[in-house]
mmCIF file as gemmi writes it, N, C-alpha and C atoms, coordinates in Angstrom:
data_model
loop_
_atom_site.group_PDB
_atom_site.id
_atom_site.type_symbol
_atom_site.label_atom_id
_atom_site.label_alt_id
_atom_site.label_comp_id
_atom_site.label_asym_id
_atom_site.label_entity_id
_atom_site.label_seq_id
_atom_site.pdbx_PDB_ins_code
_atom_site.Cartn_x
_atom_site.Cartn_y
_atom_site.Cartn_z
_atom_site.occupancy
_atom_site.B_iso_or_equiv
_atom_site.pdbx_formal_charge
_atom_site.auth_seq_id
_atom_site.auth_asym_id
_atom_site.pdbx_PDB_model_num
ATOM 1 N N . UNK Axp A 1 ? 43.113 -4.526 44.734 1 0 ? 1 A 1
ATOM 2 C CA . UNK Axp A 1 ? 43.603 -4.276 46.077 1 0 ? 1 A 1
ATOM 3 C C . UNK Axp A 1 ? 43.391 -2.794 46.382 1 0 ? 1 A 1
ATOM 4 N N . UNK Axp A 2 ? 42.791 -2.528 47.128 1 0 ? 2 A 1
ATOM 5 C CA . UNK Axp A 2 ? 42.262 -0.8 48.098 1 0 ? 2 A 1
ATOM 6 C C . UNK Axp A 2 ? 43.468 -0.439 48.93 1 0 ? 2 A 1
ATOM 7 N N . UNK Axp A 3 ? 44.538 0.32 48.173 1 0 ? 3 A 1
ATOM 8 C CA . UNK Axp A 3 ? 45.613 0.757 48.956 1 0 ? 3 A 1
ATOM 9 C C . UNK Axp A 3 ? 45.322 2.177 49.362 1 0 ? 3 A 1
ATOM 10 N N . UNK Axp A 4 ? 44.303 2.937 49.641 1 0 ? 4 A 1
ATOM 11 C CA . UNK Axp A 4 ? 44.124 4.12 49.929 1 0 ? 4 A 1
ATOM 12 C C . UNK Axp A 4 ? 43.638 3.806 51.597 1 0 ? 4 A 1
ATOM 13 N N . UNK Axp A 5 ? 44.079 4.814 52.107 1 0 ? 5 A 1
ATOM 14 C CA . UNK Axp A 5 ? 43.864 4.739 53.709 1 0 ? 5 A 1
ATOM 15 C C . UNK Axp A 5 ? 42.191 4.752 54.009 1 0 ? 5 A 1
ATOM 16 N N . UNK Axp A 6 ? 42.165 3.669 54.876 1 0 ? 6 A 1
ATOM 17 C CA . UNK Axp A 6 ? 40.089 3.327 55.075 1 0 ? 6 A 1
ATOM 18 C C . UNK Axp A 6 ? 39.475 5.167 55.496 1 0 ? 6 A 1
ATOM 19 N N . UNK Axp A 7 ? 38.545 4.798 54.796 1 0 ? 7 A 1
ATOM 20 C CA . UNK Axp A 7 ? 37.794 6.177 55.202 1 0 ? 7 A 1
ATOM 21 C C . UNK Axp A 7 ? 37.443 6.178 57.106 1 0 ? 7 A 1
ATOM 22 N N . UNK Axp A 8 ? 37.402 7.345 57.305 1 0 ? 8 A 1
ATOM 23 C CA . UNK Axp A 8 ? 37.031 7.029 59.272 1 0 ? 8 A 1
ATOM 24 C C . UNK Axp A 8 ? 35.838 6.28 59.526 1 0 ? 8 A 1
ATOM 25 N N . UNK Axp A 9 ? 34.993 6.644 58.178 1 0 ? 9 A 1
ATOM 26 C CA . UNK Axp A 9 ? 33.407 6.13 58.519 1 0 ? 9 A 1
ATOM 27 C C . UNK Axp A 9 ? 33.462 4.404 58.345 1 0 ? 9 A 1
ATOM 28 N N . UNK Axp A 10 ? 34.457 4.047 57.863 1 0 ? 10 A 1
ATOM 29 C CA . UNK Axp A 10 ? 34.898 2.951 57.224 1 0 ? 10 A 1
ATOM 30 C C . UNK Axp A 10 ? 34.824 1.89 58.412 1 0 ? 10 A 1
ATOM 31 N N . UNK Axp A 11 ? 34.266 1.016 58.969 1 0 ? 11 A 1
ATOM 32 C CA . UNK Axp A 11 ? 34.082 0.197 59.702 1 0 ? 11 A 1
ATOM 33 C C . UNK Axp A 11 ? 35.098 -1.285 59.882 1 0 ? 11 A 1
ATOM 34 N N . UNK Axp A 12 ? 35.249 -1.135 58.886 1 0 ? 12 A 1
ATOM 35 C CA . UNK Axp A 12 ? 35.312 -2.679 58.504 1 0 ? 12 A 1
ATOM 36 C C . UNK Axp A 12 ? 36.817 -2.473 57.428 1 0 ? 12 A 1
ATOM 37 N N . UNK Axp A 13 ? 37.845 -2.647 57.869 1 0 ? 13 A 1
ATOM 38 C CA . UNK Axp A 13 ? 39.31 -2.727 56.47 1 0 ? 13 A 1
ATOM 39 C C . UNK Axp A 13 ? 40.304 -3.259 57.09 1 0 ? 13 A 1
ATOM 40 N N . UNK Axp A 14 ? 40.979 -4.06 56.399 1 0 ? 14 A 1
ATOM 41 C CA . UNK Axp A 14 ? 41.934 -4.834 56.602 1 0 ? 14 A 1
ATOM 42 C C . UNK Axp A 14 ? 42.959 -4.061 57.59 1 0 ? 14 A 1
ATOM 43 N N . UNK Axp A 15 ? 43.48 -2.749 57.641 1 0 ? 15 A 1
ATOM 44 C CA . UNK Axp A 15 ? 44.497 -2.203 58.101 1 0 ? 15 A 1
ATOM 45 C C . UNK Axp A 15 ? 43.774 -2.562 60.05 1 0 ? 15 A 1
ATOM 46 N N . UNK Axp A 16 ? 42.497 -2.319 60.371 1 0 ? 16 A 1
ATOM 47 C CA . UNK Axp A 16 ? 41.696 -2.402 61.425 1 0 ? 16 A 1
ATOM 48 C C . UNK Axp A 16 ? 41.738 -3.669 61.977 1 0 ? 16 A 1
ATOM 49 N N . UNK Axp A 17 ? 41.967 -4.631 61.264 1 0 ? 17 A 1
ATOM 50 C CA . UNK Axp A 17 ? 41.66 -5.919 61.878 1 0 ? 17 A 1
ATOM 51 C C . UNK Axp A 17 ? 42.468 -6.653 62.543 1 0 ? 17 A 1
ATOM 52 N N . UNK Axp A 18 ? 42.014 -7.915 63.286 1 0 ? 18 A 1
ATOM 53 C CA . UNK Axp A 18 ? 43.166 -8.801 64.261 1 0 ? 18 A 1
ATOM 54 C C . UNK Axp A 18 ? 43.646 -9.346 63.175 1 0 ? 18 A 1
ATOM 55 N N . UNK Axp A 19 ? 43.76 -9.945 62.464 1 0 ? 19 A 1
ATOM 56 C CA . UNK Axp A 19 ? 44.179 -11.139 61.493 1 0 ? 19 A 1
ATOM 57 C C . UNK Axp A 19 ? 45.539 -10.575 60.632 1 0 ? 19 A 1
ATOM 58 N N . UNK Axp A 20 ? 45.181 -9.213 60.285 1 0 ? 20 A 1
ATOM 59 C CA . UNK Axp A 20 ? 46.052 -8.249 58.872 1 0 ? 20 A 1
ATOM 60 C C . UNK Axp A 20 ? 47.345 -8.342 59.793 1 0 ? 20 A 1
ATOM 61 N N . UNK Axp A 21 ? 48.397 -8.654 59.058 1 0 ? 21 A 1
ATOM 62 C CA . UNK Axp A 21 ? 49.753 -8.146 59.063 1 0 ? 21 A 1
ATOM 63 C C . UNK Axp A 21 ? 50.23 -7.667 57.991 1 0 ? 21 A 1
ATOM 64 N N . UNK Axp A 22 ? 50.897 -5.754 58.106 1 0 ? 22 A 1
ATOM 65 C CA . UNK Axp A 22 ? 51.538 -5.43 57.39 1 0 ? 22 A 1
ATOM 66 C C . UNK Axp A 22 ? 52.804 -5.674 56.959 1 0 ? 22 A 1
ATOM 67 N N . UNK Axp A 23 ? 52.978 -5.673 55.963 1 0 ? 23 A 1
ATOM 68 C CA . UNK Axp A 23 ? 54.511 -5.911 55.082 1 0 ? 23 A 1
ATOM 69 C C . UNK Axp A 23 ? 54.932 -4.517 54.25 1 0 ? 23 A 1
ATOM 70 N N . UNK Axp A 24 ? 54.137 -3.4 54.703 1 0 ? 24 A 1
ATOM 71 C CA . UNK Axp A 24 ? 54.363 -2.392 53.771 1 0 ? 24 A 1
ATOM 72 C C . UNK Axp A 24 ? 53.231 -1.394 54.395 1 0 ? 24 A 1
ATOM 73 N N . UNK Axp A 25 ? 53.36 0.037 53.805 1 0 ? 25 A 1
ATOM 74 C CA . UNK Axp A 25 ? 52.407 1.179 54.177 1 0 ? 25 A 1
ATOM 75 C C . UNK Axp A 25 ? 50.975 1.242 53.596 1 0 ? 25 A 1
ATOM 76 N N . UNK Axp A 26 ? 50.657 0.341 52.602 1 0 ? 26 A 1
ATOM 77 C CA . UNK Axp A 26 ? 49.636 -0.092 51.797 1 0 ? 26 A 1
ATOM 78 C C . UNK Axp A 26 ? 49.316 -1.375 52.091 1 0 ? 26 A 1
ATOM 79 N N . UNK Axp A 27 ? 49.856 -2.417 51.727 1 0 ? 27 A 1
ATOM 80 C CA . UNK Axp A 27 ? 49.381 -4.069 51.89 1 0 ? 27 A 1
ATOM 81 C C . UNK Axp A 27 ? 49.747 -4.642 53.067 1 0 ? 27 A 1
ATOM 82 N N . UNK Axp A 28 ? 49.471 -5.869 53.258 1 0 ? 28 A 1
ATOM 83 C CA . UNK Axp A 28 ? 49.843 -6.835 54.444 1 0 ? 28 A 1
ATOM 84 C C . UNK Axp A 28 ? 49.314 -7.964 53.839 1 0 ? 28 A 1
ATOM 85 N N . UNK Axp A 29 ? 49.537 -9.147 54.9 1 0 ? 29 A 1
ATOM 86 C CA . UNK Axp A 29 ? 49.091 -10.454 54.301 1 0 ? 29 A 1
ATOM 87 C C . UNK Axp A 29 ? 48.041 -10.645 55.792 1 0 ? 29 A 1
ATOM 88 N N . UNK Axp A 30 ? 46.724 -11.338 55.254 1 0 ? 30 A 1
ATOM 89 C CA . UNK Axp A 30 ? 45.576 -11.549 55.958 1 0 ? 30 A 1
ATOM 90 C C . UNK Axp A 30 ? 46.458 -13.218 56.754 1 0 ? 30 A 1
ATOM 91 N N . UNK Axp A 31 ? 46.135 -13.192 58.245 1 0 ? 31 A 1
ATOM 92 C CA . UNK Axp A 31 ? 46.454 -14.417 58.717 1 0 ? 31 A 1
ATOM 93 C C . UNK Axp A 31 ? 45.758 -15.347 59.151 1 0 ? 31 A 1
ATOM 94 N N . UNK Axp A 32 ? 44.216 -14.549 58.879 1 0 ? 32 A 1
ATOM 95 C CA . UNK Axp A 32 ? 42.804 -15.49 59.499 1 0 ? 32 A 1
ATOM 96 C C . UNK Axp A 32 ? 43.258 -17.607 59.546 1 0 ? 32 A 1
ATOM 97 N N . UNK Axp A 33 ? 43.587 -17.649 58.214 1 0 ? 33 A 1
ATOM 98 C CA . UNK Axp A 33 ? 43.566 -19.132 57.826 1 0 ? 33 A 1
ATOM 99 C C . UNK Axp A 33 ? 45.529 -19.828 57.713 1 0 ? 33 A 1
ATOM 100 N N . UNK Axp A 34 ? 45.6 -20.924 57.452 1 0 ? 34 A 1
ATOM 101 C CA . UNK Axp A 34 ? 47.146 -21.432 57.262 1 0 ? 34 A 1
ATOM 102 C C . UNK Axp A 34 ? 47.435 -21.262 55.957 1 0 ? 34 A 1
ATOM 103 N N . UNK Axp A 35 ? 48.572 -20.988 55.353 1 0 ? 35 A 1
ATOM 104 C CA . UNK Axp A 35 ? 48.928 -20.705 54.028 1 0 ? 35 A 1
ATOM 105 C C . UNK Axp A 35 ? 48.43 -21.635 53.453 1 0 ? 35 A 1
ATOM 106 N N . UNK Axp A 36 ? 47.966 -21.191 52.67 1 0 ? 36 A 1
ATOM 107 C CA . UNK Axp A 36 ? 47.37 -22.308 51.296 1 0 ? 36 A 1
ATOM 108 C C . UNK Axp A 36 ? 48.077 -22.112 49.616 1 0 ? 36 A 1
ATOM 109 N N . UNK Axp A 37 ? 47.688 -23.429 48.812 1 0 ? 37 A 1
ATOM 110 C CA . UNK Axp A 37 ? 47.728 -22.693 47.546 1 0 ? 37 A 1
ATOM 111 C C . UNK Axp A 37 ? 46.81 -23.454 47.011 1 0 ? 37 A 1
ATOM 112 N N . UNK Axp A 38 ? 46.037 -22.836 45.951 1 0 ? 38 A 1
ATOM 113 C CA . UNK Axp A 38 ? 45.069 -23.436 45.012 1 0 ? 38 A 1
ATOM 114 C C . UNK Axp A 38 ? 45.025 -24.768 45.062 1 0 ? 38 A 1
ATOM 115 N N . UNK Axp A 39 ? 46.078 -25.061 44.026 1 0 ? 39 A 1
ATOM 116 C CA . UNK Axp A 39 ? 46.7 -26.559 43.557 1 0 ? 39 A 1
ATOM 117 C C . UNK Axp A 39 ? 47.092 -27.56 44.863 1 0 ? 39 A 1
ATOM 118 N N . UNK Axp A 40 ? 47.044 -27.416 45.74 1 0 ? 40 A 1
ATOM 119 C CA . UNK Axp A 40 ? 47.533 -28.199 46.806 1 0 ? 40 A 1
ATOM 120 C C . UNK Axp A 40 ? 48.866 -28.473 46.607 1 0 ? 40 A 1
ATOM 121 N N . UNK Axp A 41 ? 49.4 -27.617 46.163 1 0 ? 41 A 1
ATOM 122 C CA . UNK Axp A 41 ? 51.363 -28.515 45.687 1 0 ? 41 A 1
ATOM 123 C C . UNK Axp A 41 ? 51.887 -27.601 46.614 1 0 ? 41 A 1
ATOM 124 N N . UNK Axp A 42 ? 53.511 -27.76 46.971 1 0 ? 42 A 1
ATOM 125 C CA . UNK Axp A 42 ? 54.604 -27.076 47.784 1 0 ? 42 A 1
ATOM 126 C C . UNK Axp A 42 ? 53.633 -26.361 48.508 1 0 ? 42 A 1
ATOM 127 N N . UNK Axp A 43 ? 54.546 -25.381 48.911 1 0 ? 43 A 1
ATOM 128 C CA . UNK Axp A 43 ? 54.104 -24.147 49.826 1 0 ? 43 A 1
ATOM 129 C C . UNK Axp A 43 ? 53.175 -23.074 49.595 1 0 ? 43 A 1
ATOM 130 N N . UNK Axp A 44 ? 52.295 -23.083 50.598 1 0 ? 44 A 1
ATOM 131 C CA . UNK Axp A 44 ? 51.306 -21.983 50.188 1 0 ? 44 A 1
ATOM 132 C C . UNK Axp A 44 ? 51.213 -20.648 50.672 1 0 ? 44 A 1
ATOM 133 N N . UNK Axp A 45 ? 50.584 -19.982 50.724 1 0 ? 45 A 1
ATOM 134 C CA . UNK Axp A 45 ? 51.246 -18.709 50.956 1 0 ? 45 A 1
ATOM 135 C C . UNK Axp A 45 ? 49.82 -17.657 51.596 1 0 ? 45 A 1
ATOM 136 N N . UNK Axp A 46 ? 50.006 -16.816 52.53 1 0 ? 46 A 1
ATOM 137 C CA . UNK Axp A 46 ? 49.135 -16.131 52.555 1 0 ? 46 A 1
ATOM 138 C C . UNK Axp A 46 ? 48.191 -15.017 51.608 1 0 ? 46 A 1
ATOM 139 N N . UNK Axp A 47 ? 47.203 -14.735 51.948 1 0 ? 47 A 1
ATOM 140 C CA . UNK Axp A 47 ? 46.847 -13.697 50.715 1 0 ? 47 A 1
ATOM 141 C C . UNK Axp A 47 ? 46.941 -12.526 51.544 1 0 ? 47 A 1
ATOM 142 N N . UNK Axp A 48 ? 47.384 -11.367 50.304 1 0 ? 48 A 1
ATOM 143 C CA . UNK Axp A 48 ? 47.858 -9.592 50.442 1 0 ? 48 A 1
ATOM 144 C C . UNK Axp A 48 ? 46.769 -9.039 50.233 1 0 ? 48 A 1
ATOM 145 N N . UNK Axp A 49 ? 46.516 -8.095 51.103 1 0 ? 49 A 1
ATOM 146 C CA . UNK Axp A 49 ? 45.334 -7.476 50.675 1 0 ? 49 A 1
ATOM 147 C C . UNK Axp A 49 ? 46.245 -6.129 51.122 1 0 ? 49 A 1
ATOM 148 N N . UNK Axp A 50 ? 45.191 -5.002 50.639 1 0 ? 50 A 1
ATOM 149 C CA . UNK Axp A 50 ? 45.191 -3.842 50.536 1 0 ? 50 A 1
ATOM 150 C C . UNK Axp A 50 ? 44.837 -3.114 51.841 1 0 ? 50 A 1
ATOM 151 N N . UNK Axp A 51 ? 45.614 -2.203 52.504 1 0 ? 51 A 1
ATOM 152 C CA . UNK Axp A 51 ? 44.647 -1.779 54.002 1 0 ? 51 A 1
ATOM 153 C C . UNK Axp A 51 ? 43.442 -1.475 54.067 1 0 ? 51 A 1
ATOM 154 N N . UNK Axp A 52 ? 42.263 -0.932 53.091 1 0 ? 52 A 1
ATOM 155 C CA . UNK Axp A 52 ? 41.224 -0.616 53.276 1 0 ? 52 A 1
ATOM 156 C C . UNK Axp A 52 ? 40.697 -2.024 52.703 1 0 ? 52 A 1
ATOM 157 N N . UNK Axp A 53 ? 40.783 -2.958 52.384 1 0 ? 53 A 1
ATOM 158 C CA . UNK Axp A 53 ? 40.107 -3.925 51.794 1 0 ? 53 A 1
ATOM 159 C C . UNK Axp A 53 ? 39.838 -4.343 53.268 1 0 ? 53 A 1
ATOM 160 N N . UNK Axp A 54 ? 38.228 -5.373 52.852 1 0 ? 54 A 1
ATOM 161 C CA . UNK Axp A 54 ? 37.893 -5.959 54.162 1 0 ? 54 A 1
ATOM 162 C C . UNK Axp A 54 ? 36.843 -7.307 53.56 1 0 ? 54 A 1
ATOM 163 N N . UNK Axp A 55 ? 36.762 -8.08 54.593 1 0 ? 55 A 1
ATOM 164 C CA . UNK Axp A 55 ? 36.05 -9.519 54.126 1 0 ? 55 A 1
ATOM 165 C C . UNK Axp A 55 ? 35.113 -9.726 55.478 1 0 ? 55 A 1
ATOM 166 N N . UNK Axp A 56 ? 34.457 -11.291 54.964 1 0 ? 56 A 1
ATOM 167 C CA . UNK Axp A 56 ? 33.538 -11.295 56.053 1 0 ? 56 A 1
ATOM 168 C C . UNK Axp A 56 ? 34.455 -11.91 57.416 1 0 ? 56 A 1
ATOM 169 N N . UNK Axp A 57 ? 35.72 -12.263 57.396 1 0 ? 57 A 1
ATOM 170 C CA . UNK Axp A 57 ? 35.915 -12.688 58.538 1 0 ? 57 A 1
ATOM 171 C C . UNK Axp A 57 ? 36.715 -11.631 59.156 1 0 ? 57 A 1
ATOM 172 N N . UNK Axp A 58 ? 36.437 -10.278 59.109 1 0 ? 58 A 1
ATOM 173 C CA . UNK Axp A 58 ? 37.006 -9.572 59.667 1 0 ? 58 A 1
ATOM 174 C C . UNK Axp A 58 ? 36.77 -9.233 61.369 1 0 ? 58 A 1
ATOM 175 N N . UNK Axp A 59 ? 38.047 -9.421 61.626 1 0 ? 59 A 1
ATOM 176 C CA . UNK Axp A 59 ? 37.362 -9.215 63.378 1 0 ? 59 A 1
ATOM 177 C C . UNK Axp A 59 ? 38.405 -7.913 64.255 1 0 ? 59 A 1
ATOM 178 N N . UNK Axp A 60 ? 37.877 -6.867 64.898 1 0 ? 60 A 1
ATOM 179 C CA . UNK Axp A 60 ? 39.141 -5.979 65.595 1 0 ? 60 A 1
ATOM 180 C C . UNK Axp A 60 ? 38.983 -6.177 66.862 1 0 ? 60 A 1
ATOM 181 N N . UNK Axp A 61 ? 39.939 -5.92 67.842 1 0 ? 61 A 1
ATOM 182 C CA . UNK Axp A 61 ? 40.534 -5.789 68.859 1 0 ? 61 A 1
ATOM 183 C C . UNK Axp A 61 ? 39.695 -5.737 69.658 1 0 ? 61 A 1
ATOM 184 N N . UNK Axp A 62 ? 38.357 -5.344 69.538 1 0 ? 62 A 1
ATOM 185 C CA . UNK Axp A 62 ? 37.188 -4.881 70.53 1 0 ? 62 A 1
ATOM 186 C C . UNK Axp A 62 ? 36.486 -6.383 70.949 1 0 ? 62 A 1
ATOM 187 N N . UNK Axp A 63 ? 36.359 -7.096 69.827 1 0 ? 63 A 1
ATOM 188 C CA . UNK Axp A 63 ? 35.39 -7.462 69.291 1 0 ? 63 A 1
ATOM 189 C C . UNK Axp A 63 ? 36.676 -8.732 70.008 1 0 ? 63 A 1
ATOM 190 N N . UNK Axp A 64 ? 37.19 -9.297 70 1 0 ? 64 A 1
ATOM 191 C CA . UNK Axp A 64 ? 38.594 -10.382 70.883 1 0 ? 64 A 1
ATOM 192 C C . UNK Axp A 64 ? 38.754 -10.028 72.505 1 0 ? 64 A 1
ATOM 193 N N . UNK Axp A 65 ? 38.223 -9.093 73.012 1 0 ? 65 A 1
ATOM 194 C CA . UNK Axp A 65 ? 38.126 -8.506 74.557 1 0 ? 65 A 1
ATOM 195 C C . UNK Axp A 65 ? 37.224 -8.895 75.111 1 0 ? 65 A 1
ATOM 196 N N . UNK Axp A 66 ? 36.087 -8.678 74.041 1 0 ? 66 A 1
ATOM 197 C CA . UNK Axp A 66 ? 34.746 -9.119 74.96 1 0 ? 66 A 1
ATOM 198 C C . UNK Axp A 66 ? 34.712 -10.485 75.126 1 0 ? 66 A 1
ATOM 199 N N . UNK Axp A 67 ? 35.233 -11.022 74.177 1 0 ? 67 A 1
ATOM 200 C CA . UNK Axp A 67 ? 34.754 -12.938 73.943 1 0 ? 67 A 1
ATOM 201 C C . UNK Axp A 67 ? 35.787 -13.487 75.335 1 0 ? 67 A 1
ATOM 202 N N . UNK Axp A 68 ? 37.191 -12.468 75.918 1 0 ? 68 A 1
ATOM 203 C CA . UNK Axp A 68 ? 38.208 -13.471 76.793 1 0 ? 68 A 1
ATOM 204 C C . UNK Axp A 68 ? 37.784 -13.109 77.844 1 0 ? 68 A 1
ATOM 205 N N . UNK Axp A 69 ? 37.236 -14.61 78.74 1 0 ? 69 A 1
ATOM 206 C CA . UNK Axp A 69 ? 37.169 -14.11 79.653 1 0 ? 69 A 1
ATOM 207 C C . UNK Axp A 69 ? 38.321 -13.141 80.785 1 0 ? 69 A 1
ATOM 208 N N . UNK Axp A 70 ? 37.891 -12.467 81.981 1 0 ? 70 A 1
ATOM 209 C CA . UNK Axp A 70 ? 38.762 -11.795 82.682 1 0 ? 70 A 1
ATOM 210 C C . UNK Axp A 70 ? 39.876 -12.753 83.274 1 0 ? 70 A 1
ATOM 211 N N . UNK Axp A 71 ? 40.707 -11.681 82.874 1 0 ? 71 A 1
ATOM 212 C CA . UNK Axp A 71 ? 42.051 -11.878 83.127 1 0 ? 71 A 1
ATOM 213 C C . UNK Axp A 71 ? 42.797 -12.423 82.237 1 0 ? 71 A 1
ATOM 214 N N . UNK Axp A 72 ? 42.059 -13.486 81.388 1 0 ? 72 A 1
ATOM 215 C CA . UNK Axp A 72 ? 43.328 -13.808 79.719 1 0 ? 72 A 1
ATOM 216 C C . UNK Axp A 72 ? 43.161 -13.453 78.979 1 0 ? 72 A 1
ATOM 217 N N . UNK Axp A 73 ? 44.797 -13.079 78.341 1 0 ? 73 A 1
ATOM 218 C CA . UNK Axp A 73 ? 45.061 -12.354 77.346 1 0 ? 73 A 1
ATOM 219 C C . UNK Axp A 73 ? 46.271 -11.318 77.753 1 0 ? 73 A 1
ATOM 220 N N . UNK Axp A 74 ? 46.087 -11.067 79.458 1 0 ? 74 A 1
ATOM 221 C CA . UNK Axp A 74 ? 46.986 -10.074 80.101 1 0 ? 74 A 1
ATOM 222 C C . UNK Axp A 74 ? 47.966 -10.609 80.689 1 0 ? 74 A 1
ATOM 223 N N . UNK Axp A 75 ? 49.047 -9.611 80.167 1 0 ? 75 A 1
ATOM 224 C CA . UNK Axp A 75 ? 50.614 -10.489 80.619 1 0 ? 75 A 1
ATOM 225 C C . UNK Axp A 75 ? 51.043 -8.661 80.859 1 0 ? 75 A 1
């Protein structure tokens, strides 16, 4: 887990993205998908990542503006 703050040049890290929710000044839990667990048993749980960590389904704020059309999204 990459708990050091994303470099500026850094494009792409979990702390940046729509999906990341923090639980702390370092980690958060990624919300892209529904809790899962391996085994398919009880409750599953999100995965923690690190703020500079990043994956391919990373998406930011910019990048969710262009796709809505005008006017939704605004309240």
């Amino acid at each position: 887990m990459e708990t050091e703050h994303p470099r500026d040049d850094q494009e792409r890290a979990c702390l940046r993205c729509l999906w990341w929710r923090p639980i702390n000044s370092v980690s958060g839990h990624c919300k892209r998908m529904p809790p899962a667990r391996p085994d398919g048993e009880a409750e599953g749980y999100w995965p923690m990542t690190g703020r500079a960590d990043w994956c391919g389904e990373y998406r930011d704020d910019a990048a969710l503006r262009q796709e809505q059309p005008a006017g939704e999204g605004e309240k």
